[in-house]
C-alpha positions as CSV (number, residue, x, y, z in Angstrom):
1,X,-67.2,-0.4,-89.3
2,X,-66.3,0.8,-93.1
3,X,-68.2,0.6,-96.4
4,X,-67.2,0.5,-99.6
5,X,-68.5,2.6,-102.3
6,X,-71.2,-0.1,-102.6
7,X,-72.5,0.3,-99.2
8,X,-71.3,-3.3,-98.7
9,X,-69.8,-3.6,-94.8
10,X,-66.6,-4.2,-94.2
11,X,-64.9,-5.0,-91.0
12,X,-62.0,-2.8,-89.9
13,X,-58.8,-3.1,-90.6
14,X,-58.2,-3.5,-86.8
15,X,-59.6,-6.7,-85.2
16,X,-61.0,-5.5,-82.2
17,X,-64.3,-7.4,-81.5
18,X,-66.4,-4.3,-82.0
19,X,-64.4,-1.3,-80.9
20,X,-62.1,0.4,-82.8
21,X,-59.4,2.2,-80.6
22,X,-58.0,4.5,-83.4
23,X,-61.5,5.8,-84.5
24,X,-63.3,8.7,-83.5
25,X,-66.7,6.5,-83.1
26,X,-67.7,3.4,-81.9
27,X,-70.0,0.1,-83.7
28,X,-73.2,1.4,-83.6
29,X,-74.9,-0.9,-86.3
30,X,-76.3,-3.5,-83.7
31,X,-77.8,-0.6,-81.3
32,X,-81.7,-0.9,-81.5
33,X,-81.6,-1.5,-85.4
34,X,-83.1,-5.1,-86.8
35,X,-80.1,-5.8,-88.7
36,X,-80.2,-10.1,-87.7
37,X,-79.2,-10.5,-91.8
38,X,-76.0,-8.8,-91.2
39,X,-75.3,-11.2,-87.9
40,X,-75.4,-14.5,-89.5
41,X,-72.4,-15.2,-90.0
42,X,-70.1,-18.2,-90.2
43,X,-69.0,-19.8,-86.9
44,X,-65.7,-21.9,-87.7
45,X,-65.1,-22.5,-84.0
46,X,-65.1,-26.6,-84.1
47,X,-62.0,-28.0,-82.3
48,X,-62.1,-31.8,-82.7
49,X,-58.6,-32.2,-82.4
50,X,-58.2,-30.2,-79.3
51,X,-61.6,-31.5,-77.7
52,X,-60.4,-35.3,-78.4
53,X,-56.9,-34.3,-76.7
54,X,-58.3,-32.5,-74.2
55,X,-56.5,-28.9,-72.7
56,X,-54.9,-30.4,-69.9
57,X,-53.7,-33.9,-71.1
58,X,-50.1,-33.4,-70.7
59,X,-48.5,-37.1,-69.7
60,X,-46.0,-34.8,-67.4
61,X,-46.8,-31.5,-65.9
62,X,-45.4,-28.5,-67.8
63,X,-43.0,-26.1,-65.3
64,X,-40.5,-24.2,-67.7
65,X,-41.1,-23.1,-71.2
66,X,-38.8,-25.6,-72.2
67,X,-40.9,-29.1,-71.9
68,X,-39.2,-32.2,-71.7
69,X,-39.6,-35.9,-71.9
70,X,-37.6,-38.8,-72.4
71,X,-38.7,-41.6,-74.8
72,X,-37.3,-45.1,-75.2
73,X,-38.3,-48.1,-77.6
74,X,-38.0,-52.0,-77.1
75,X,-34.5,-52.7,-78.7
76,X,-34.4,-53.5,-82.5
77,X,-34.2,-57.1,-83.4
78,X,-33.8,-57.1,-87.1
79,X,-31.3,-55.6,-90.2
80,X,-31.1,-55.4,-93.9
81,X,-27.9,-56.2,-95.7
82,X,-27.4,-56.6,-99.4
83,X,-24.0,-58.0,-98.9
84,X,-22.7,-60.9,-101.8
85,X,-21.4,-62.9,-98.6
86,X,-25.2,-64.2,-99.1
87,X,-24.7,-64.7,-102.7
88,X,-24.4,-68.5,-102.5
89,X,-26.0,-71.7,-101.4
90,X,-23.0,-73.1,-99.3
91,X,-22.7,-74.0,-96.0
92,X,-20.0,-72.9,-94.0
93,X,-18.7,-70.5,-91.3
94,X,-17.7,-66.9,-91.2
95,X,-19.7,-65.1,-93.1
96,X,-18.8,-61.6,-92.1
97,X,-22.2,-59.8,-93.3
98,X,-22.1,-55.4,-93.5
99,X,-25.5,-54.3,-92.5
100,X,-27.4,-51.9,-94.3
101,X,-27.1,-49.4,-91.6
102,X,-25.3,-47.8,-89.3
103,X,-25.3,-49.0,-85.7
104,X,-27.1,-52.0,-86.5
105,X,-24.6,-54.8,-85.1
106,X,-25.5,-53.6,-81.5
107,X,-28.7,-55.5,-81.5
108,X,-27.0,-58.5,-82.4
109,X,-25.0,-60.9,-80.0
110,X,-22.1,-63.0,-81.3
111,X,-20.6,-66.3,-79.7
112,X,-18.4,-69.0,-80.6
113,X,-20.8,-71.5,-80.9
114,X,-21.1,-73.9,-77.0
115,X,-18.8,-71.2,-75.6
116,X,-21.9,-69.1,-74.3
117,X,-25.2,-67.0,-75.3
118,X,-25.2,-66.0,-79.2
119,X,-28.0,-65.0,-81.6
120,X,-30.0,-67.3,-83.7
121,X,-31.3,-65.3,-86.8
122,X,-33.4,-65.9,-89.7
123,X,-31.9,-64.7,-93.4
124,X,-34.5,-64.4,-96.0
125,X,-35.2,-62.6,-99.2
126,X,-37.5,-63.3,-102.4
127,X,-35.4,-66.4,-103.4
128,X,-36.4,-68.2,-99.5
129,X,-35.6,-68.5,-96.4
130,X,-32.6,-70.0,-94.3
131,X,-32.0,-69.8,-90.3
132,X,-28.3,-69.2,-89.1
133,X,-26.5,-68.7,-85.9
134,X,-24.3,-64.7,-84.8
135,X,-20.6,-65.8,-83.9
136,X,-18.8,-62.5,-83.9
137,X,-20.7,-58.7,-84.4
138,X,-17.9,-55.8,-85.0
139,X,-18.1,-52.6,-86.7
140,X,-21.4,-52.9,-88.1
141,X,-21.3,-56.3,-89.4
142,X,-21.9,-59.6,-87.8
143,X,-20.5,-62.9,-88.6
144,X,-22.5,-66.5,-89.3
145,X,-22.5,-69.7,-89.9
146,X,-25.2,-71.1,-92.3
147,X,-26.3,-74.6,-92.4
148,X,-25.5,-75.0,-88.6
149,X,-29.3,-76.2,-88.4
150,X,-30.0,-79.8,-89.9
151,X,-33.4,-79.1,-91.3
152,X,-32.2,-75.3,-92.8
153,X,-30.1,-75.4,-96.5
154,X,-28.8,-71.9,-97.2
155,X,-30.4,-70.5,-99.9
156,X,-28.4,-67.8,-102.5
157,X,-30.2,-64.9,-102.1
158,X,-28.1,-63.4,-105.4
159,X,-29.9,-60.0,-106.4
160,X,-32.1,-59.5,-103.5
161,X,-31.9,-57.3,-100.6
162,X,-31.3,-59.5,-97.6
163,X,-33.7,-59.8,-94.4
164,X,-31.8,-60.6,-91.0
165,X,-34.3,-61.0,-87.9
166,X,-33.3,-62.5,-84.6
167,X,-35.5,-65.1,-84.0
168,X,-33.9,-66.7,-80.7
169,X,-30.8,-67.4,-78.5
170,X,-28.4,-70.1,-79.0
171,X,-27.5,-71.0,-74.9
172,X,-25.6,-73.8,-74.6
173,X,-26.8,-75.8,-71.3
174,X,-25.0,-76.0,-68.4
175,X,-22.7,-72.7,-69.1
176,X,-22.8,-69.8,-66.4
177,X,-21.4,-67.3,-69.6
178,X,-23.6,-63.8,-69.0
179,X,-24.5,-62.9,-72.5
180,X,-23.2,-59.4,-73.8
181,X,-25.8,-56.9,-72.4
182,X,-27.9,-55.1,-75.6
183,X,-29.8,-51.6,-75.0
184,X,-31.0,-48.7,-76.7
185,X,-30.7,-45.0,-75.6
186,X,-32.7,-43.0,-74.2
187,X,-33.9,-40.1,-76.5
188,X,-34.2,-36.5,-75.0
189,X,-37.3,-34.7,-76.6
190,X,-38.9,-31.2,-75.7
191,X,-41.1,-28.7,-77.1
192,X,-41.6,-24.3,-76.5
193,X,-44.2,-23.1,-75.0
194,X,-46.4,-20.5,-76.3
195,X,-48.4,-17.9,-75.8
196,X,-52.2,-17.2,-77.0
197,X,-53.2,-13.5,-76.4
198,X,-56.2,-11.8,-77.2
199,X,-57.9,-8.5,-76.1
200,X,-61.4,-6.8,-76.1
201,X,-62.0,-2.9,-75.6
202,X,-65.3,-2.0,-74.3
203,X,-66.6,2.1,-74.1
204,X,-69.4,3.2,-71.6
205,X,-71.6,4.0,-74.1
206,X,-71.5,0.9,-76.1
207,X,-72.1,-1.1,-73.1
208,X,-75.0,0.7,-71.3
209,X,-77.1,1.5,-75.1
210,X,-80.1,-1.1,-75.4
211,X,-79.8,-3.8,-78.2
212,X,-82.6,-5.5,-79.7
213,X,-80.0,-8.9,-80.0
214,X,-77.9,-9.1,-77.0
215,X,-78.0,-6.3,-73.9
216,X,-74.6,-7.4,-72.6
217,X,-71.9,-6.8,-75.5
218,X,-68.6,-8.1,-73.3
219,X,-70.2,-11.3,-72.5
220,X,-70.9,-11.4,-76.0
221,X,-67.2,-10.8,-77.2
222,X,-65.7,-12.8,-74.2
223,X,-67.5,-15.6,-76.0
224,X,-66.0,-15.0,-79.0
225,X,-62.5,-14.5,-78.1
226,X,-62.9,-18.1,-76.3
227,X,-63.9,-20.0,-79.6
228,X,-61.1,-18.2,-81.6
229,X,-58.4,-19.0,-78.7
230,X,-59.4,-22.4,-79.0
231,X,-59.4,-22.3,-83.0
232,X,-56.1,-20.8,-82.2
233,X,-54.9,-23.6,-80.1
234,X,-56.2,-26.2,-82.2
235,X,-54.2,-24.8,-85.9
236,X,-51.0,-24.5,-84.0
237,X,-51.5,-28.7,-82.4
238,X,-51.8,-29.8,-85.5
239,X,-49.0,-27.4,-87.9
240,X,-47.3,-25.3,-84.9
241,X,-43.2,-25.0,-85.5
242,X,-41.1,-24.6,-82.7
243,X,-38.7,-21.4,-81.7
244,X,-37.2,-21.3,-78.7
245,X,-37.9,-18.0,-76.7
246,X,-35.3,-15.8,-76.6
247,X,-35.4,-12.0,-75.3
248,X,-36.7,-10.7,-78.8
249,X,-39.0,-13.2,-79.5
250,X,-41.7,-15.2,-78.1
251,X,-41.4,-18.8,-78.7
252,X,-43.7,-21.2,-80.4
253,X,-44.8,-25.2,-79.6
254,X,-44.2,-27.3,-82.8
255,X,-47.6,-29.2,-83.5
256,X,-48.2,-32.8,-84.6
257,X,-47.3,-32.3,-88.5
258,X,-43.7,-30.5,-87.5
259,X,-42.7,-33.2,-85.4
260,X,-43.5,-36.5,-87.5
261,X,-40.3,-37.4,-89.7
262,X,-40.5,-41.5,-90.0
263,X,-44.4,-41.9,-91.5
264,X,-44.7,-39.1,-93.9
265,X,-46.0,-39.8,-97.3
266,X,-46.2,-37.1,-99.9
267,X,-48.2,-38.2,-102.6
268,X,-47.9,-35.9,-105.1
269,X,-51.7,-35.0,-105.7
270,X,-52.4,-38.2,-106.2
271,X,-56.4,-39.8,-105.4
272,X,-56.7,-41.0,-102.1
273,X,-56.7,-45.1,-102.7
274,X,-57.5,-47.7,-99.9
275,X,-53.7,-49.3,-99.9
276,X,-52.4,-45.1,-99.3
277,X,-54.3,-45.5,-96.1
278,X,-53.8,-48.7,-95.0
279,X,-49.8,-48.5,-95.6
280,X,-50.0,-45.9,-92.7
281,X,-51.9,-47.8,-90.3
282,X,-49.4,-50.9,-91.3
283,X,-46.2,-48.5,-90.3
284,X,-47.5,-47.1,-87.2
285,X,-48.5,-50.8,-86.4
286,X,-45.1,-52.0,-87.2
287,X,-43.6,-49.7,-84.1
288,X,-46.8,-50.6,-81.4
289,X,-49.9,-48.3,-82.0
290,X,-52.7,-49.5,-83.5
291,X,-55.2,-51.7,-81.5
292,X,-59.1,-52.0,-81.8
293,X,-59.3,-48.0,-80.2
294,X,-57.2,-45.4,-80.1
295,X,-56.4,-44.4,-83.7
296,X,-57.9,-41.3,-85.2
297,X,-57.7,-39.9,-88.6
298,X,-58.2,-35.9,-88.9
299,X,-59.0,-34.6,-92.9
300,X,-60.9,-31.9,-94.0
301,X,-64.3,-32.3,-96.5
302,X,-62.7,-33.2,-99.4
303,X,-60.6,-36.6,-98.0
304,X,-63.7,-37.2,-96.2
305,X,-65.7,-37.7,-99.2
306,X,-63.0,-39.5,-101.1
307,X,-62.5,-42.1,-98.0
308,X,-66.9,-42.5,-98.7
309,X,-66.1,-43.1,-102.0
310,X,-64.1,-46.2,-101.2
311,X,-66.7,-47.6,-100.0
312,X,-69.2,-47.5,-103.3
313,X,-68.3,-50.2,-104.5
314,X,-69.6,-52.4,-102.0
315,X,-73.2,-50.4,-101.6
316,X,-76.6,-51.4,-102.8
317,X,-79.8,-48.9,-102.8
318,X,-83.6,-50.4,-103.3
319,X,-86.1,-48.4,-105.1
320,X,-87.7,-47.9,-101.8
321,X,-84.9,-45.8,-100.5
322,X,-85.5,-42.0,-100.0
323,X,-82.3,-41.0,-98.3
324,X,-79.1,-40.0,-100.4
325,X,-75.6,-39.7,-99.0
326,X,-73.4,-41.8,-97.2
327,X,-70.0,-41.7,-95.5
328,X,-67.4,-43.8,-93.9
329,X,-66.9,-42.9,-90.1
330,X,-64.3,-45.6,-89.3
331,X,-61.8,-47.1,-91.3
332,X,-61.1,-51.0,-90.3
333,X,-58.1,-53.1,-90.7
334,X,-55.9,-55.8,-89.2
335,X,-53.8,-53.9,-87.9
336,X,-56.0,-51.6,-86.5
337,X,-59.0,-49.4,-86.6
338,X,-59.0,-45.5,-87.4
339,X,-62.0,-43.3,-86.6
340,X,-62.0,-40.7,-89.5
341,X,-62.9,-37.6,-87.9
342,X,-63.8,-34.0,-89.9
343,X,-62.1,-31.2,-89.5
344,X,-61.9,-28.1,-91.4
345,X,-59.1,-26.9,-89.9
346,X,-56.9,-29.9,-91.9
347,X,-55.4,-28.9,-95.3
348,X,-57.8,-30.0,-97.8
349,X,-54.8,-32.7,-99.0
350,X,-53.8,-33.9,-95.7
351,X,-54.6,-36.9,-93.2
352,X,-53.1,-36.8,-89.8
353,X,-53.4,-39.6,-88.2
354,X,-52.4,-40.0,-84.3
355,X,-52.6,-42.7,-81.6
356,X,-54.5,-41.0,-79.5
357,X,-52.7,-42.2,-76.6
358,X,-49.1,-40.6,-77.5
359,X,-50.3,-37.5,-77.8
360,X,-51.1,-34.6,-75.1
361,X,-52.2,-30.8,-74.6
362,X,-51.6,-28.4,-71.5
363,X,-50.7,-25.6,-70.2
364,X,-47.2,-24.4,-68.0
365,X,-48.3,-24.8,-64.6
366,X,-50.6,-22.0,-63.7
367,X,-50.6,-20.2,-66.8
368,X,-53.7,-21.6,-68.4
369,X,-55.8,-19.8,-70.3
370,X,-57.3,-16.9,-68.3
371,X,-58.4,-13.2,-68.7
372,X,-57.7,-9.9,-66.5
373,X,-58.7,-6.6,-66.5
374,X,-56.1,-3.9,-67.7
375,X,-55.8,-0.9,-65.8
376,X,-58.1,1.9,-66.6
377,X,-56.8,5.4,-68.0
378,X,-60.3,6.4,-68.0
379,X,-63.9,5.9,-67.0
380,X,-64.9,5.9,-70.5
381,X,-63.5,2.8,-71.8
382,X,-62.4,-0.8,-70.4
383,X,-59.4,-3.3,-72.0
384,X,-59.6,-6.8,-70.8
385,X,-56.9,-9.1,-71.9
386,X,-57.1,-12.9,-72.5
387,X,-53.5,-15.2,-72.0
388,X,-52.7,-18.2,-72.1
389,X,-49.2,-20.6,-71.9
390,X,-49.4,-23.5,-73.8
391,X,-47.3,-26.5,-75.1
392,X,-47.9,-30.2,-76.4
393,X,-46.2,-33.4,-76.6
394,X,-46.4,-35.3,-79.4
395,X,-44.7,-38.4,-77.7
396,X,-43.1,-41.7,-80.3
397,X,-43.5,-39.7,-83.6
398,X,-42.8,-42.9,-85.4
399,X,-46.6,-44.3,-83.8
400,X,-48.4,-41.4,-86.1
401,X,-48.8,-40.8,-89.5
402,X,-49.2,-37.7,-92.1
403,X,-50.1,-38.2,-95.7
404,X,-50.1,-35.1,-97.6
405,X,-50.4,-33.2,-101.0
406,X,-53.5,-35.7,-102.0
407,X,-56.2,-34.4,-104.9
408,X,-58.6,-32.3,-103.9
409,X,-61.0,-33.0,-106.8
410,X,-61.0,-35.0,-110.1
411,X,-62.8,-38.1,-108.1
């Protein structure tokens, strides 16, 4: 160890759990001195994340540093179009609507009405609702007829974006016609693994002198380095970036935050408000996750206390009550419940929140997290290394959420 000119101690500048390889001594300051002030420290070892996941919860088992999965989704059965085809209350045929994007007309099936299986659809907007039948789809549009239906009048959606959903299929009875077949694709995703090292030197000397707080210093450190592999572990889960390994470089998993793209809010440091947090459960509903159990929302102290404050409102003390403080622990909706869960390793203006289920920790197969002896050069001093291979799947990104860059004070 160093100190300053003020006699206040300071760690080395080399990390090295109590031994410092490049100096000509060795930590002495816990050798039959009571110096128990100077050992209570700070113990940021929590891993909720990584304890909820669990470190072997990989869906498939991991064999090559490049981890892969396939993922596919229940076809889409809806569009947007703000096409002036729609612009009118009239009832006619061939309507050839462009949807709003790309690729969309492949969910849809078209038919000459009677001559075999087409789409039924509901168009809607702010100014109502009308229900139409698919007669052609081409090159990202699809064609209707409106008014087909007795008891629907087309409505003129002018100025509004347009809604299309498929609602049914027109089959005309008795005809043998074999619909045209509608799929999605099957999406190729992966993740790196990576490697978590650490290392502990122990002299002779260090390791047979008597201490008044501990008599066996590597058990000691070998504790240590296991709480900070999994602190590690559980920083990289959540913000890890991906780099493939190349023969320069290790390579690095990408974590939960890296991989979400679809619900990602970025507020802008604004407060935290109720509707924020329920427009994320309400998009990961949308695409299937949700559910009574499941849902988990990670945040640091400060959107802890914010998401408590939400509830103050609703609370009532008596003059009888001695106890201040109160929190919210789970956060209820509709469309599903979260479990807010504390965890300081969050960015103080973050939520992540995961369905639980999607996600999944582990290591390449037979690379887990394990420690070995290096080689001795001498009988005066022992180097243990601690390794580990590692990667995670983060599996339907668009069934987790991220808000970001809230206020950390002012509420």
């Amino acid at each position: 160890m160093a100190t300053t000119a003020g006699g206040v101690i300071q760690p080395t500048s080399q990390h090295t759990y109590g031994y410092d390889n490049s100096a000509t001594s060795y930590d002495g300051s816990n050798e039959a001195l009571d110096i128990s002030a100077v050992l209570d420290t700070l113990d940021p070892t929590e891993v909720p994340l990584l304890t909820l996941i669990g470190r072997d919860s990989l869906r498939d088992p991991c064999v090559q540093v490049k981890h892969e999965w396939l993922e596919d989704e229940i076809r889409g059965m809806s569009s947007t179009s703000t096409d002036t085809d729609l612009n009118d209350a009239t009832a006619d045929a061939g309507n050839v609507i462009t949807l709003g994007t790309a690729g969309d007309y492949l969910k849809f099936r078209g038919a000459a009405v009677g001559t075999g299986p087409c789409d039924i659809v509901r168009i809607y907007s702010t100014a109502g609702m009308e229900i139409a039948v698919v007669t052609a789809t081409a090159d990202n549009t699809i064609t209707v007829t409106r008014g087909y239906f007795a008891g629907s009048s087309p409505v003129d959606h002018t100025g509004y974006t347009k809604y299309i959903q498929i609602i049914g299929t027109f089959q005309p009875q008795g005809k043998t016609t074999v619909g045209a077949q509608r799929t999605t694709l099957k999406a190729n995703k992966y993740n790196y693994t990576q490697i978590f090292e650490d290392s502990y030197t122990s002299n002779s000397t260090q390791q047979n002198t008597k201490k008044w707080l501990r008599q066996n210093e590597k058990e000691y450190q070998f504790a240590n380095i296991a709480k900070v592999m999994g602190v590690l572990m559980e920083r990289t889960l959540l913000y890890g970036e991906r780099i493939a390994p190349s023969a320069s470089t290790g390579g690095a998993m990408q974590g939960i935050v890296g991989t979400l793209s679809t619900n990602v809010y970025d507020k802008n440091q604004a407060i935290l408000t109720e509707p924020m947090f329920y427009d994320a459960l309400g998009a990961m509903w949308d695409v299937g996750a949700g559910g009574d159990n499941g849902i988990y929302a990670f945040v640091n102290r400060q959107q802890h206390r914010r998401l408590g404050q939400l509830l103050d409102p609703y609370r009532q003390a008596g003059y009888s009550d001695r106890v201040f403080g109160t929190w919210v622990d789970t956060f209820r909706t509709p469309v599903g419940n979260a479990t807010i869960v504390l965890d300081r390793h969050v960015d103080a203006g973050d939520i992540v929140i995961i369905d639980k289920s999607r996600i999944g920790f582990g290591p390449l197969t037979g690379r887990a997290l394990g420690m070995s002896p290096i080689a001795p050069t001498s009988r005066e001093a022992q180097t243990w290394q601690w390794t580990g291979e590692y990667t995670c799947e983060v599996r339907t990104e668009k069934a987790h959420a991220y808000i970001t860059d809230l206020a950390q004070s002012g509420f």
